[in-house]
C-alpha positions in Angstrom: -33.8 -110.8 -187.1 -37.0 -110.4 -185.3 -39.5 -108.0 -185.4 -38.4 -105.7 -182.4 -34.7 -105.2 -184.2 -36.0 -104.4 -187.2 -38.9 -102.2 -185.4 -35.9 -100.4 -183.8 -33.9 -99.7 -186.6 -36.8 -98.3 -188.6 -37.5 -95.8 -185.5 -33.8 -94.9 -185.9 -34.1 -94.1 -189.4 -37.0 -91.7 -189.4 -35.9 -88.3 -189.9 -37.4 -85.3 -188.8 -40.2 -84.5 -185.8 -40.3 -88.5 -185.6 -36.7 -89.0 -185.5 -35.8 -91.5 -182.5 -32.3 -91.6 -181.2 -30.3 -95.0 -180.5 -31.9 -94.9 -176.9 -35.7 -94.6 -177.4 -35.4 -96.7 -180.5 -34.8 -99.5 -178.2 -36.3 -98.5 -175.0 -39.6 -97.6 -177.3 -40.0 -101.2 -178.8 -40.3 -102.8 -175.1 -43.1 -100.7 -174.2 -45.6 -103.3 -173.9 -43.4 -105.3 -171.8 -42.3 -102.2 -170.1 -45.5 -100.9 -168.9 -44.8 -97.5 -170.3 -46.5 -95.9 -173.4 -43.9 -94.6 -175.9 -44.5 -91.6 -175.6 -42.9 -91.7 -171.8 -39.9 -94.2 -173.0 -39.2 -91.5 -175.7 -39.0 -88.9 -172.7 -36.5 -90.6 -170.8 -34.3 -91.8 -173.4 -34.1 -87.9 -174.9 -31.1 -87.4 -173.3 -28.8 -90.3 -174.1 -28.7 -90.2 -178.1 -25.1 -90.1 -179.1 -23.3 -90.8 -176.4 -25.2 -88.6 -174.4 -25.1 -85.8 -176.9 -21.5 -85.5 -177.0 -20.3 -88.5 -178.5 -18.0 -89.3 -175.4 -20.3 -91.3 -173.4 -21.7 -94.9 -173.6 -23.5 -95.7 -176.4 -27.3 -94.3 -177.0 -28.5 -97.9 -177.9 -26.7 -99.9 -174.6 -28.2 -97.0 -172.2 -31.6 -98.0 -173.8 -30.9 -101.6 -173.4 -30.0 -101.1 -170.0 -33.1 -98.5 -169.3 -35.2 -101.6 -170.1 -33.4 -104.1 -168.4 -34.1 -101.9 -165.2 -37.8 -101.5 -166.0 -38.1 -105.0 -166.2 -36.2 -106.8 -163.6 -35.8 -104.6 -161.1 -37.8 -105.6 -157.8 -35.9 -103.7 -155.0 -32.8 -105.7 -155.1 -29.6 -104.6 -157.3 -29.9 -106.2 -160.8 -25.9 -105.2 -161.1 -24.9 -108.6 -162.2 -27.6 -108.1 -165.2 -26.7 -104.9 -166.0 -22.6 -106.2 -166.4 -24.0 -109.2 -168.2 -25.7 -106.6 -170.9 -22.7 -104.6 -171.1 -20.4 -107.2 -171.9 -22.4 -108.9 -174.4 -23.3 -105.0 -175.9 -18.9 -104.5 -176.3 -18.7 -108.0 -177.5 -21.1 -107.6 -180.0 -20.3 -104.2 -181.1 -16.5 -103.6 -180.1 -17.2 -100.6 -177.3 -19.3 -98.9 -175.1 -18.4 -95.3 -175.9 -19.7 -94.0 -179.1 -16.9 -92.4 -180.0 -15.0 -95.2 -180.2 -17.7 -97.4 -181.7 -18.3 -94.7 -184.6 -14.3 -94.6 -184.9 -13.5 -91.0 -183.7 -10.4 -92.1 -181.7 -9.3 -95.0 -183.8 -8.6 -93.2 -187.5 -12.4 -93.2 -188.8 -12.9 -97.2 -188.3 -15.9 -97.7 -187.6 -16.5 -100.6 -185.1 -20.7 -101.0 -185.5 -23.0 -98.9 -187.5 -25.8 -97.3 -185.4 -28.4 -99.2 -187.1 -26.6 -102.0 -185.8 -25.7 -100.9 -182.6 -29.5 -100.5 -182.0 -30.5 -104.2 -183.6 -27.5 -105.6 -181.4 -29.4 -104.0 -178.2 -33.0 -104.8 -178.9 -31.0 -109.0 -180.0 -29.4 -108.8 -176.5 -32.2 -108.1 -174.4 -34.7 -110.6 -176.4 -32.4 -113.3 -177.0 -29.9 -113.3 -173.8 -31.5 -111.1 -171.0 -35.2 -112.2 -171.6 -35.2 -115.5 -174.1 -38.5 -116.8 -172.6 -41.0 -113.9 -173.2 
């Protein structure tokens, strides 16, 4: 595990006024490489915690993943082959897309991925697969 997983998770876990949800807890460890401070990642991932707040979305953690990816390679040209690249490896690695289904809601309470790991699996993905060289 490297620092920026375990960096993410521990911004998920925080309770309270510095509670992060699965999407700024990975968008918000890529800030330097980002360009953004925190506080603006934390802004625009307010909104996609829990599957968008409703649990029937796509996943808090893979919308962060691919918030970054976007920051990052994005030059005026689409980046979709990236972005279906990310997804793929984010259901491989976690068995869905849609919280609901990853947190077991549709499939009789089996849980696919804990959040924690959800978030870890993002942050792995984008250092490992998407990025590996920086």
């Amino acid at each position: 595990m490297s620092f920026k997983q375990d960096r993410a998770v521990e911004l998920k876990q925080r309770t309270g006024d510095g509670h992060y949800n699965c999407c700024q807890a990975v968008a918000c460890v890529f800030s330097k490489e980002t360009g953004l401070d925190e506080a603006t990642l934390r802004k625009l991932g307010a909104g996609f915690g829990l599957g968008m707040g409703c649990m029937e979305a796509t996943c808090g953690a893979l919308c962060g993943a691919q918030l970054v990816l976007g920051l990052m390679k994005y030059q005026g040209k689409p980046i979709r082959q990236d972005a279906a690249e990310l997804y793929k490896k984010f259901t491989t690695k976690c068995g869905a897309s849609i919280c609901k289904e990853i947190k077991g809601v549709n499939n009789g309470g089996k849980v696919l991925c804990s959040c924690d790991d959800c978030v870890r699996n993002a942050v792995e993905i984008l250092e490992n697969e998407i990025f590996p060289q920086q």
